[in-house]
C-alpha positions in Angstrom: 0.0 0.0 0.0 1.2 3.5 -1.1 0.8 5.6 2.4 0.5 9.4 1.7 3.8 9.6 3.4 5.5 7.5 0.6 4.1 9.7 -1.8 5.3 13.5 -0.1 8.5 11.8 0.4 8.9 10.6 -2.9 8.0 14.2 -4.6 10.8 15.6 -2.3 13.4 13.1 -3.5 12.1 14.0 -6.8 13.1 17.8 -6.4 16.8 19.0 -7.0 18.0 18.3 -3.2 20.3 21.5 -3.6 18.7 23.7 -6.6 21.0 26.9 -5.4 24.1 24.5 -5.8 22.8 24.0 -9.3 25.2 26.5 -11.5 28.1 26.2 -9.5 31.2 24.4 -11.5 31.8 20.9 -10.4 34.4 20.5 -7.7 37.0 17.3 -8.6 36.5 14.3 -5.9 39.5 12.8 -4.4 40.0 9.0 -4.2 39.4 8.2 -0.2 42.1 6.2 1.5 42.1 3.3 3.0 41.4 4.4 6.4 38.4 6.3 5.4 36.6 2.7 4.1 33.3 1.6 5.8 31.4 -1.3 6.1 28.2 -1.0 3.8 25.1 -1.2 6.1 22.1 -3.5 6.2 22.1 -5.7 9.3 18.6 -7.0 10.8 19.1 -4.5 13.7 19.7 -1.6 11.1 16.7 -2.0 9.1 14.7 -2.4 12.4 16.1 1.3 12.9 15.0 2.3 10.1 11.9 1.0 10.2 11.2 2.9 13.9 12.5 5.6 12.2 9.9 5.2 9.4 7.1 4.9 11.7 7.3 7.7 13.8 7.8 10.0 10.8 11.3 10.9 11.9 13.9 12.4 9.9 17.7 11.3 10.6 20.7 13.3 10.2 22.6 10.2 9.7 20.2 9.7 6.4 20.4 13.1 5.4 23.9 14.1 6.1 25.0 11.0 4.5 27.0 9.8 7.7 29.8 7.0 6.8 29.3 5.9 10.2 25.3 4.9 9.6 26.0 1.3 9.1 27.6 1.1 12.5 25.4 3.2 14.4 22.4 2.0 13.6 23.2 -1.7 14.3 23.8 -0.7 17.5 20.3 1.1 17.6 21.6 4.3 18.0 20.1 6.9 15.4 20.4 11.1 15.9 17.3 12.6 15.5 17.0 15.8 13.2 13.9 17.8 13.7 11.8 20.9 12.2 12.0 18.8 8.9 14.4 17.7 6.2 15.2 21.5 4.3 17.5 23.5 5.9 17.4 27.6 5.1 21.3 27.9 5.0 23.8 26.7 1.7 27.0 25.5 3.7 29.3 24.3 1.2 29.9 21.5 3.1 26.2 20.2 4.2 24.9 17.7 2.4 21.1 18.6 4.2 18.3 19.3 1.3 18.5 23.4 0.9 15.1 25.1 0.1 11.7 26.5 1.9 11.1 24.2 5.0 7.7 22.9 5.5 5.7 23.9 9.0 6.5 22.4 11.8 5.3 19.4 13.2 3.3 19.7 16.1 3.4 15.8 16.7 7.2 15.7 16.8 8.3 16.0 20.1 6.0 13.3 21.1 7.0 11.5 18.0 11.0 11.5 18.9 10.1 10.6 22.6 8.5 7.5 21.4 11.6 6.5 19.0 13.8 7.2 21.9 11.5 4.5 23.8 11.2 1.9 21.5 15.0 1.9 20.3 15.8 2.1 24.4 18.3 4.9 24.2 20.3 5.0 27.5 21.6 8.2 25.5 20.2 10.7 22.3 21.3 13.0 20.3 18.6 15.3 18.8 19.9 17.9 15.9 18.1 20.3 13.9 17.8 21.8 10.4 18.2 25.8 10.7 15.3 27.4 10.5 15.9 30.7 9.6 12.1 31.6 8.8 10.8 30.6 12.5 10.7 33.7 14.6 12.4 31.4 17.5 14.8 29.8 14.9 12.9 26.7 16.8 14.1 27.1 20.1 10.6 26.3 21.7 10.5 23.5 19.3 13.6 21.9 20.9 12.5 22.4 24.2 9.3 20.6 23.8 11.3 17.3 22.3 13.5 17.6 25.4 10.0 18.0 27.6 8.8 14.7 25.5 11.6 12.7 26.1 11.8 13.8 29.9 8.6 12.6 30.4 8.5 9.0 28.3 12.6 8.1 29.2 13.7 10.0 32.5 16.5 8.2 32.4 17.5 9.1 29.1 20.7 11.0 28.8 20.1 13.8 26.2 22.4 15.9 24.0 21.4 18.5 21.6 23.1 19.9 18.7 21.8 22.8 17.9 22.0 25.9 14.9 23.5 29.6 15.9 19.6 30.6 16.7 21.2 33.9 14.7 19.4 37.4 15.6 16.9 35.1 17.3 16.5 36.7 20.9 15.3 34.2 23.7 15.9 31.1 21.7 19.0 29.9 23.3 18.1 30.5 26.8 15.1 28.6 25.9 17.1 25.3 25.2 19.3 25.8 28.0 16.7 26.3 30.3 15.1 23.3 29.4 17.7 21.1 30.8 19.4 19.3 28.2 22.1 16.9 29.9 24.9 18.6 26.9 24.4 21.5 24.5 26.7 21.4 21.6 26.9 23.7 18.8 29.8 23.0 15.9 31.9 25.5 14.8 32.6 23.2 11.8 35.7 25.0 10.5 38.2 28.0 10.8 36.8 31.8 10.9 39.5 32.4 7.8 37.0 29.4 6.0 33.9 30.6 7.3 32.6 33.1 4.4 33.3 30.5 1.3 32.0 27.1 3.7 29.3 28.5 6.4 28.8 31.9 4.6 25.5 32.2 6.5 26.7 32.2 10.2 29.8 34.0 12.1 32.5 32.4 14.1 32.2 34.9 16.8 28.5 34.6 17.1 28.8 30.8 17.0 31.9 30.7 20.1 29.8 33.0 21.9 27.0 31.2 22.0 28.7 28.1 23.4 30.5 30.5 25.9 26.4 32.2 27.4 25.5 28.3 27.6 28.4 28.2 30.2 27.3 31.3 32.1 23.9 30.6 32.4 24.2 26.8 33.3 28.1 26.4 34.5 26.6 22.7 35.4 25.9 22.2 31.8 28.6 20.1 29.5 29.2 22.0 26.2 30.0 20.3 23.0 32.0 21.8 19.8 33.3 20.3 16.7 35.1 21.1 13.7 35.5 19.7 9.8 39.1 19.2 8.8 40.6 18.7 5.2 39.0 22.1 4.0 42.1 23.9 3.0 42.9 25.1 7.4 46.1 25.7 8.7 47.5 23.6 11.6 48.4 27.3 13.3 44.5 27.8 12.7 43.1 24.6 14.5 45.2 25.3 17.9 43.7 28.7 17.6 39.9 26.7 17.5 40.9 25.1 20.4 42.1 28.1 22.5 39.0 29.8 21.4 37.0 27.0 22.5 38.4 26.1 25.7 38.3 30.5 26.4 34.7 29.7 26.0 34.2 27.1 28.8 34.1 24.3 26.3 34.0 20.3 27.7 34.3 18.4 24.7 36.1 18.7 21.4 35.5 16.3 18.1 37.2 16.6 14.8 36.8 14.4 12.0 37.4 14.2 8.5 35.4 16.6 6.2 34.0 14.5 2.8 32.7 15.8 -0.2 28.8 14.9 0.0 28.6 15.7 -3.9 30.7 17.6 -7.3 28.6 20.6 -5.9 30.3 20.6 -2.9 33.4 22.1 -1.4 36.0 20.0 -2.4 38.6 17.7 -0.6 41.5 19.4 0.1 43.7 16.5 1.7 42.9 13.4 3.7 44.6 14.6 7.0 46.1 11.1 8.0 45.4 9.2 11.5 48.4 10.4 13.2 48.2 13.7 12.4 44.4 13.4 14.4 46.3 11.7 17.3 48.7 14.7 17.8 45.5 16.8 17.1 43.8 14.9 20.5 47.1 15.3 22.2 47.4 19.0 22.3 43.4 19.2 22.5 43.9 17.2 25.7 46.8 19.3 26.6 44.8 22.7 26.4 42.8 21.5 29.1 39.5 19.8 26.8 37.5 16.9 29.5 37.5 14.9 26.2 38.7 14.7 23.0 37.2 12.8 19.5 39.7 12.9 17.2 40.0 10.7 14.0 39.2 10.3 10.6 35.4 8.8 11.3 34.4 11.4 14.4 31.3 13.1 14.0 29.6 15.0 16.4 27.2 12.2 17.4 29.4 9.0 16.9 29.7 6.7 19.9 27.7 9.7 21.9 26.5 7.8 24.3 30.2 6.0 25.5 31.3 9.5 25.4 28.7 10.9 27.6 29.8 8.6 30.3 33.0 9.4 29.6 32.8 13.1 30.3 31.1 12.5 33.3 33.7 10.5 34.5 36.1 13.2 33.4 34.2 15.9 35.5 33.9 13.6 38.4 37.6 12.9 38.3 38.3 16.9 38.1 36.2 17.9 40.8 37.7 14.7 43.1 41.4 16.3 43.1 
């Protein structure tokens, strides 16, 4: 049976997925390295993912984003929510997220995600979000009513939230924060020298700032931050990240690997090799970050939940000595 779903979600596949990438000149693709290679997925645990997925009318940024690690994470259960719909307002270069006029939000999602979170038995989530440049809250209230959701069908669920810059949205932040998410990240994704030709739409400055009110309005509060490498940065650049970051008040660091999505894309500049993200977690460590995810394959939500306990035992050990 053809489900009105299937047939919205066909039409959408059947529009361009990044129409103002359309004229831009095709970027070359470099061959990825061996330690870039993934398992394809399609275990019986992943297709039960995707079938909770499926039924609660939930959109993945693992699906979307065209994570490597999908095949991985999802045969472990563990899938990271994107809400306020698949079409993002923003064009980063990088972001493989459908670009376009998002649909109205969903006023069944939050209770929607907190049943996911249920059935897949999530001892730990990770909810994301399109931008929504066109909501007056950039969806601030929106996130805080998943996190209500989940609070009230999993209390014992650990939560993390990756949110967008909530630009020239007054309120919207404190909204999120005040709604008691267990760790508030929000990526940089790349150098400020970077920023205008990869995330033309937001402002380094803005973005550290952000993670650095979360801080003074919760101190309690873990705070996230992660960054794309392989774009073209300096190494001078990515100490500075780090410095920036950890001025901010920030717990946890990832970097990973940036890859092309598409030709339409920013391209590859080099594979940064696996030692050169060892020395990256080194000095990260060494500037005083609780934890550090540093490799090829990091994202912001892989192995989130191991982490999570991680940086609790980091904190614990901190405020011990």
């Amino acid at each position: 049976m053809v489900t009105l779903l299937d047939t919205v979600r066909r039409s959408k596949e059947d529009r361009p997925r990044h129409p103002e990438k359309q004229g831009r000149p095709d970027t070359p693709l470099l061959r990825k390295p061996d330690w870039i290679r993934v398992k394809a997925p399609g275990s019986p645990v992943y297709n039960e993912t995707r079938r909770i997925m499926r039924e609660n009318n939930l959109h993945t940024v693992c699906e979307e984003a065209g994570c490597p690690n999908i095949g991985e994470c999802w045969s472990k259960r563990h899938a990271t929510m994107m809400i306020m719909g698949d079409t993002c307002t923003r064009a980063c270069a990088f972001c493989n997220v459908r670009t376009g006029q998002p649909d109205p939000l969903d006023a069944d999602e939050p209770e929607n995600v907190a049943r996911a979170v249920e059935m897949l038995g999530l001892k730990h989530v990770v909810v994301t979000s399109v931008d929504r440049d066109d909501l007056g809250d950039g969806g601030g209230a929106h996130f805080a009513a998943v996190i209500a959701a989940i609070r009230a069908r999993s209390p014992e669920t650990t939560i993390e939230v990756l949110t967008p810059d909530f630009l020239r949205k007054d309120g919207a932040l404190e909204e999120v924060i005040d709604a008691r998410p267990d760790v508030f990240n929000h990526n940089l994704e790349t150098v400020p020298s970077l920023y205008l030709s990869i995330r033309p739409g937001a402002r380094y400055f803005h973005s550290l700032r952000l993670l650095q009110q979360v801080k003074e309005r919760d101190p309690s509060m873990f705070t996230k931050s992660g960054i794309m490498v392989g774009l073209g940065e300096e190494r001078h650049e990515v100490l500075q990240v780090m410095d920036d970051l950890r001025s901010a008040g920030v717990d946890f660091l990832t970097i990973g690997q940036y890859l092309q999505p598409t030709r339409k894309h920013a391209a590859v500049d080099r594979f940064v090799t696996p030692d050169e993200f060892k020395a990256f977690e080194r000095m990260a460590y060494g500037k005083g970050f609780l934890l550090v995810s540093s490799s090829p394959l990091t994202r912001s939500s892989y192995h989130a939940d191991e982490d999570f306990e991680k940086l609790r035992a980091a904190r614990n050990a901190e405020l011990a000595k």
